[in-house]
C-alpha positions in Angstrom: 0.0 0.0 0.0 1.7 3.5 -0.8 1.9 5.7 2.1 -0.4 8.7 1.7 1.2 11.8 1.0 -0.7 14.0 3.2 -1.1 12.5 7.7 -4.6 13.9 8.0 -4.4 13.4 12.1 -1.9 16.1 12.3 -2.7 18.6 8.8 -5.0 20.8 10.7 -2.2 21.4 13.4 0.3 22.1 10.6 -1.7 25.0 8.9 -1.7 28.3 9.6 -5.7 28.1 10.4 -7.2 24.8 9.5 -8.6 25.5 6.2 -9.3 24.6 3.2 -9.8 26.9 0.4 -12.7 26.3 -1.7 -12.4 25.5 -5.7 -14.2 28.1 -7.1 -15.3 28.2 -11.1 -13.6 31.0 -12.9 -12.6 32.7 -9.4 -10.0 30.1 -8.0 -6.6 30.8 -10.8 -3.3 29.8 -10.2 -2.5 33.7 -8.3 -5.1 32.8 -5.7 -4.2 29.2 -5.0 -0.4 29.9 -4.4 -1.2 33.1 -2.6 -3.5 30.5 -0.5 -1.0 28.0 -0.5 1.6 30.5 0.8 -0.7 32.2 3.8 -0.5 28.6 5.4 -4.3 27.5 4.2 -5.0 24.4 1.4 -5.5 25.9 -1.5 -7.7 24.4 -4.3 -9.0 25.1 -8.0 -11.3 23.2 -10.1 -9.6 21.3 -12.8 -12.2 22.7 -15.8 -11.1 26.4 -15.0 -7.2 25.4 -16.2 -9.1 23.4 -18.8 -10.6 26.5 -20.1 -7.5 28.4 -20.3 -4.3 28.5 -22.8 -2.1 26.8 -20.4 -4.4 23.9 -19.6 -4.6 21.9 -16.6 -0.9 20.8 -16.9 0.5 24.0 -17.3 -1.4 25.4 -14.6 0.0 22.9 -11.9 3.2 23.2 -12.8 3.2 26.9 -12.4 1.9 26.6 -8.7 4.2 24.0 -8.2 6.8 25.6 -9.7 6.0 28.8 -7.4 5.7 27.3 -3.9 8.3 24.8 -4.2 10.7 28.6 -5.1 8.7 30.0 -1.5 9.8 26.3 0.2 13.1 27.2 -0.9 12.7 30.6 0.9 12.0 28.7 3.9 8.5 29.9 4.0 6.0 27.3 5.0 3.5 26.1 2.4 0.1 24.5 2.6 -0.6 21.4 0.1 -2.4 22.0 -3.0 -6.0 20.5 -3.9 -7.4 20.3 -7.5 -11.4 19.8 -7.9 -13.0 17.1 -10.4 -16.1 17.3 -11.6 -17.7 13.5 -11.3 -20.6 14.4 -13.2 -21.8 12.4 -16.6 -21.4 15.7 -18.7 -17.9 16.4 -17.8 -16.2 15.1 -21.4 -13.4 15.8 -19.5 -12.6 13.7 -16.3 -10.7 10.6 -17.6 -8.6 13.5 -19.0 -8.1 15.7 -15.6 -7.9 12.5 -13.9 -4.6 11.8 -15.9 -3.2 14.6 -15.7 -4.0 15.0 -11.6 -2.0 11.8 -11.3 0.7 12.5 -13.2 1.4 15.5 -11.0 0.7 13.5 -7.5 -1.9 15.8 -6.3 -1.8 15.5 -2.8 -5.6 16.7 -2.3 -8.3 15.7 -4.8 -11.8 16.9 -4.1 -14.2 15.1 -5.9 -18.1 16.8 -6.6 -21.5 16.8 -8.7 -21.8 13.2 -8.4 -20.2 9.9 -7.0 -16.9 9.8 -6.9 -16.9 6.2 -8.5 -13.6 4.5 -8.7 -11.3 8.0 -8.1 -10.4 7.1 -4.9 -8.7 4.1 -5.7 -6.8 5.9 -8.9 -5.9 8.6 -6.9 -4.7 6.4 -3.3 -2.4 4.6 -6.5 0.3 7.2 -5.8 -0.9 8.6 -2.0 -3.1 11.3 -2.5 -6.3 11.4 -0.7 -9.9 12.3 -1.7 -12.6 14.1 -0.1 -16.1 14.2 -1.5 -18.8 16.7 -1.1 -21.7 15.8 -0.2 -25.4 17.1 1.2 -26.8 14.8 3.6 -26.3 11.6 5.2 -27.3 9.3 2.0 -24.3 11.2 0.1 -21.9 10.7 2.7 -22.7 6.6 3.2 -22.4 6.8 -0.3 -19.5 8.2 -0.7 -17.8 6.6 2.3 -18.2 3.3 0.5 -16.6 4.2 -2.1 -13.0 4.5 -0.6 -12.5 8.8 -0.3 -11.1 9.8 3.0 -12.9 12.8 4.1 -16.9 14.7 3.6 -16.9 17.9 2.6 -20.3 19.2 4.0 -21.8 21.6 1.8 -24.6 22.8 4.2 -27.2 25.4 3.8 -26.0 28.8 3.1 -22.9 28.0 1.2 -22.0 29.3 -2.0 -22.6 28.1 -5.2 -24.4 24.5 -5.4 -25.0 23.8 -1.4 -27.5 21.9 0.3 -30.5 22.6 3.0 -29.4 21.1 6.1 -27.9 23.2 9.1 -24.8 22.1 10.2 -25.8 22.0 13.8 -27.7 18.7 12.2 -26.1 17.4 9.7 -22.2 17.4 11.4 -22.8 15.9 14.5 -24.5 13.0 12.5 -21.9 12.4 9.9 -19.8 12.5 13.1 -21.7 9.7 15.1 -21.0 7.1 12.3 -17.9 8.0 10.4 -14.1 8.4 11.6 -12.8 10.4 8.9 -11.8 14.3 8.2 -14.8 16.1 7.6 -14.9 19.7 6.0 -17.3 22.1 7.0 -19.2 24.5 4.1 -21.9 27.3 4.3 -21.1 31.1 5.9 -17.8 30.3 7.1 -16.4 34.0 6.7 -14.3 34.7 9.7 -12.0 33.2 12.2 -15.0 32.8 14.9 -16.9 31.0 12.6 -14.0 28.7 11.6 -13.2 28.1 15.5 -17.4 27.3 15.6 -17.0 24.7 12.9 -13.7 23.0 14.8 -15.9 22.8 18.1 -19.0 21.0 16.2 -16.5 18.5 15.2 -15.2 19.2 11.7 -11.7 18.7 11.1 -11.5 21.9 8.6 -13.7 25.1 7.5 -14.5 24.9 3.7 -14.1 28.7 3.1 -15.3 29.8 -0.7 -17.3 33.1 -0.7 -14.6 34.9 1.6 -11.9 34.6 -0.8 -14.3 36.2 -3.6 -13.7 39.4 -2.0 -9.1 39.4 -2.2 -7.1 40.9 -4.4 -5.7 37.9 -6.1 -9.4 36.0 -6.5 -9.9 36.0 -10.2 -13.2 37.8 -10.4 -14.8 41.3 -11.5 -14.6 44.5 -9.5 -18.0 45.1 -9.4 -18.6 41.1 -8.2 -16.4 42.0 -5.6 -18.0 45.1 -4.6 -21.3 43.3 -4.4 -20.8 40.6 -1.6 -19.0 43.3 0.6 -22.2 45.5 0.1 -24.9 42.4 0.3 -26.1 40.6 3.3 -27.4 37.6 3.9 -30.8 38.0 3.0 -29.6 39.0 -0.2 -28.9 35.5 -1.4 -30.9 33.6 -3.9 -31.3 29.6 -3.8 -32.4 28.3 -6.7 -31.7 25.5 -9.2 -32.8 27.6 -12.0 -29.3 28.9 -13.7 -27.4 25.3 -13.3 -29.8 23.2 -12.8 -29.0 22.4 -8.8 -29.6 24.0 -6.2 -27.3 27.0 -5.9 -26.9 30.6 -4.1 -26.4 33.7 -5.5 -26.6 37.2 -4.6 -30.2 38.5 -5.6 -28.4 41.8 -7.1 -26.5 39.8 -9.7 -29.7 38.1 -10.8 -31.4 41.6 -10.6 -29.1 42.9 -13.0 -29.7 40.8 -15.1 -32.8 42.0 -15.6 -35.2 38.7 -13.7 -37.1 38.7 -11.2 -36.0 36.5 -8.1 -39.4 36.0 -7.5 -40.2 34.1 -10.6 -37.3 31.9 -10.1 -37.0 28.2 -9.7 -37.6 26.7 -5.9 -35.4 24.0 -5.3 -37.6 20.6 -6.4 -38.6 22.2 -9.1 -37.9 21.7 -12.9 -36.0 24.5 -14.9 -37.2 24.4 -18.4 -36.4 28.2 -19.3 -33.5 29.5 -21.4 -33.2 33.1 -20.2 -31.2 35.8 -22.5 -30.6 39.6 -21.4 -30.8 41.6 -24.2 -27.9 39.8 -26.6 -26.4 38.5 -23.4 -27.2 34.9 -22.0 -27.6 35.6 -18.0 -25.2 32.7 -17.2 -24.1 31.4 -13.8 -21.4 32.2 -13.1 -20.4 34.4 -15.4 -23.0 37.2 -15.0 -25.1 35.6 -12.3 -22.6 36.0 -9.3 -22.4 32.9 -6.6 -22.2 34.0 -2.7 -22.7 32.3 0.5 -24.9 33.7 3.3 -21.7 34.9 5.1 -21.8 37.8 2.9 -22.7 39.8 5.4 -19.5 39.7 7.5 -17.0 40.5 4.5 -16.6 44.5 4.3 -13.3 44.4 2.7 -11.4 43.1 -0.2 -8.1 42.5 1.2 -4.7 41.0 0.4 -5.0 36.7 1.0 -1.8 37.1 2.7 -3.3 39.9 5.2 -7.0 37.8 5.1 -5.3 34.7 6.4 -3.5 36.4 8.9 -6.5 38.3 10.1 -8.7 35.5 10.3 -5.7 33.5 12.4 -5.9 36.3 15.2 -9.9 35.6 15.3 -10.0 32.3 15.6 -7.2 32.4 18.3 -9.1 35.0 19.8 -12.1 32.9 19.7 -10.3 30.0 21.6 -9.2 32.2 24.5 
């Protein structure tokens, strides 16, 4: 059996905070996830983002490598890298991003939008570990069977696709029958809330929406602008733009010139093809994804001066 590249009893301990990055489409580039990696928190990218560029997935983990292996060299300490597949039937390209994730020896693959099938095993081949999102408890058994090593639990209020169920449930269950990492998602925006997600027994915070709002996050100004000025009552969750269940921030969609009101509820089917003018309202493109933590994030700041903030909270917190 090869020895796993990552010890996930002692990883939380070894961060600067314990965690994790979220793999954002289109937001999460290469300038993010070093600047992530570099602060002391995991940072992560979704594989089809690189495959939409002119590098391609290869060229961009090369670059991060190439980049925090030069700050290792500086003696600065740096946090392991994750890459995100998309599991799902339509994604042509797995078997492809698959490949290429082995080939570099990924130490953290996050697996999501489906089951996770045989990945685990692939990815365990050369010692890197999967964790799986999932929703509720029939995604986690699920998922747990099929080899990954930790949950990521997308709970209600996280960004982008996210379930229903409050954490205050749905942790403490997952925790009751499975001794694994689990990952915590939905409003985690400061370090009080990532010390809140540590004491209802996650291993790691799953932080996404948060690191919107930094300077190296590869998304618009005006995006930006709109989470630090929105709240959370100004998130949408609908299944309407993607299909699933998602949140996004009721002024993007409002821009766009719909109604939030005449949206999909979740459970419902999405048989509409909207258009703007000459301009398809796409998620996530021009329909922006948030999280209900909105409302805590008043600033658009460095990663580098984020992480560090959010370390003297959640210290704080522990006092």
């Amino acid at each position: 059996m090869v020895k796993p590249i990552l010890n996930l009893d002692t990883l939380p301990g070894e961060l600067a905070l314990p965690v994790i990055g979220a793999p954002m489409f289109i937001v999460s580039v290469p300038d993010l996830v070093v600047a992530q990696c570099t602060a002391g928190v995991i940072g992560t990218f979704p594989a089809t983002n690189a495959h939409r560029s002119d590098e391609g997935l290869d060229g961009w983990l090369t670059e991060i490598t190439e980049r925090n292996e030069h700050a290792r060299a500086q003696g600065q300490y740096v946090a392991p890298l994750g890459v995100n597949l998309i599991v799902h039937r339509s994604n042509e390209n797995l078997d492809q991003h698959l490949a290429t994730v082995i080939e570099h020896r990924v130490p953290l693959v996050i697996t999501s939008v489906g089951a996770p099938g045989d990945i685990a095993k692939e990815v365990h081949s050369y010692g890197g570990v999967v964790f799986h999102d999932v929703t509720n408890m029939r995604h986690a058994r699920k998922a747990a069977s099929s080899g990954v090593d930790g949950l990521i639990l997308v709970c209600g209020g996280a960004g982008g696709h996210a379930g229903s169920l409050n954490p205050f449930a749905l942790v403490p269950e997952v925790r009751a029958e499975f001794d694994m990492p689990l990952i915590l998602s939905g409003a985690i925006s400061s370090g009080q809330a990532v010390r809140a997600a540590r004491t209802l027994g996650a291993d790691f915070a799953y932080l996404g929406t948060r690191f919107i709002a930094v300077q190296e996050a590869n998304a618009a100004p005006e995006y930006k602008q709109m989470i630090i000025e929105s709240g959370a009552s100004d998130i949408t969750y609908t299944p309407e733009f993607s299909g699933l269940p998602a949140n996004y921030l009721t002024k993007s969609i409002l821009a766009s010139e719909l109604d939030p009101a005449d949206l999909a509820l979740p459970g419902q089917k999405v048989d509409r093809d909207y258009q703007t003018g000459h301009k398809k309202a796409q998620a996530w493109s021009v329909i922006w994804s948030a999280g209900q933590g909105v409302g805590t994030i008043t600033d658009a700041p460095s990663t580098a001066d984020l992480v560090a903030r959010l370390k003297v909270e959640y210290e704080a917190s522990g006092a």
